[in-house]
N, C-alpha and C positions, 0 to 999 in steps of 0.2 A: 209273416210280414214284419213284425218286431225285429226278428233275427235280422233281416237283408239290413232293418233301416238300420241295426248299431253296426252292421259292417260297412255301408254308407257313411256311419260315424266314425268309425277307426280309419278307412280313406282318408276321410276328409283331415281329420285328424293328426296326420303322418304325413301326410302331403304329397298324396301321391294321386298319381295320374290314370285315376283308374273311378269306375262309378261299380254300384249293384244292382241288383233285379231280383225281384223277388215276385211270383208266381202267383195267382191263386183263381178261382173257379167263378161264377157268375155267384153258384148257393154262400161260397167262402164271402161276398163281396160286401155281404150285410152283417160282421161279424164287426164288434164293435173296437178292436183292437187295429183294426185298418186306418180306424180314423184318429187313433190315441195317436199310430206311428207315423201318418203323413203329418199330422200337425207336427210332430218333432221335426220332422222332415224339414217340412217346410220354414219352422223356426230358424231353424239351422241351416237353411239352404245345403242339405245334406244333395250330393251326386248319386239319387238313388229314380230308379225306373218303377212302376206298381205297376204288374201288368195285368189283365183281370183277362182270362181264358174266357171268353162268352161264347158256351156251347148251345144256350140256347136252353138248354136243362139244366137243373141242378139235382142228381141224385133223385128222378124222375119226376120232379117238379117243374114247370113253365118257370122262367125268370119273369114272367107278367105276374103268376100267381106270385111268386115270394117278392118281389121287387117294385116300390111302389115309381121308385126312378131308375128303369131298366138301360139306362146311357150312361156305363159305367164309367165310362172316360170323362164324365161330366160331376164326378161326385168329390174331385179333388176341390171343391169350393174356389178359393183362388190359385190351387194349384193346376197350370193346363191340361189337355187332356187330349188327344185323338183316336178314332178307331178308326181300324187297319183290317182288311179284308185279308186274315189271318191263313186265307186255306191257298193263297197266292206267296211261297215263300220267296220270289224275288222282292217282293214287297216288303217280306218283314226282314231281311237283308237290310235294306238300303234306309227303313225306318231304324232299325236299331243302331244303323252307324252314324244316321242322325239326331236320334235322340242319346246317347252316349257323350256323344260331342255336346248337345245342348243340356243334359244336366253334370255335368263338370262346370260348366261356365253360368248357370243361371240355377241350379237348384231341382226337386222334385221334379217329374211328370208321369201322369196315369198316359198309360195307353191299356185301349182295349183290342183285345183279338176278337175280332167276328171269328168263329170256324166252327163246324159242327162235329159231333161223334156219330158214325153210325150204328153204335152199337147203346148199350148200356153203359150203365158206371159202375156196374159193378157184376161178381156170380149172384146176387142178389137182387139183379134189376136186370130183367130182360132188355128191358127196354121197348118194350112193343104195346103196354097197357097206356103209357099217354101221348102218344104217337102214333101215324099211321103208316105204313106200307107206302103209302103213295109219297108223303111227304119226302120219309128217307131217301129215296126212289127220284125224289125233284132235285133234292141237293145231288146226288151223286150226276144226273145229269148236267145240271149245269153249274155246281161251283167245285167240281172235283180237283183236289189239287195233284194230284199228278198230271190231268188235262190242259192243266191251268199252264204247269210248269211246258209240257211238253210244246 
């Protein structure tokens, strides 16, 4: 998160017509270095995107368990934020050529990915001890993104 925001800074910097994006996980989203970088961010009206991947889990933890405010796109204080129904990629198409275009011109914005994994996060997390069968099983029926697409 530090890295995207000083390449956000060297953009901004040089004058050039372009923004960054920089990645990170629901468990990544309470790590205290997110919020050191959007405040530069935001200081600086840097053309940078925070996008926070909400799978839902973190490294087999509920984001309810580790997250006391689980509305990641809510956590940029007065920087904006929206979440984006992540498992729809025409969706995140047409958000990131809008949000691109809107932090060039105005500064920071969180977006969050809704989207699930159905697997683990790791060879070391099955994934199956805090989760169920059926739940898996609910997502792939209805918010399956190749279904979605198709």
């Amino acid at each position: 998160m530090p890295v995207g925001t000083g390449l956000a800074f060297a953009m901004k910097y040089k004058g050039e017509d372009a923004f960054a994006c920089t990645m990170y996980g629901d468990g990544a989203a309470n790590q205290g270095q997110l919020t050191e970088a959007m405040n530069m961010a935001a200081l600086w009206k840097l053309p940078m995107i925070y996008i926070c991947e909400n799978n839902h889990y973190g490294m087999g933890t509920s984001k309810k368990r580790a997250s006391h405010n689980d509305k990641f796109h809510t956590r940029g204080d007065l920087i904006p934020g929206i979440c984006v129904d992540a498992q729809n990629v025409l969706m995140i198409k047409e958000t990131m050529k809008w949000a691109g275009a809107y932090v060039k011109k105005n500064g920071p914005l969180f977006l969050e990915f809704d989207t699930y994994r159905y697997h683990g996060h790791s060879m070391s997390d099955p994934g199956i001890t805090y989760r169920t069968k059926e739940e898996v099983q609910c997502v792939r029926d209805t918010r399956d993104p190749i279904e979605i697409v198709r």
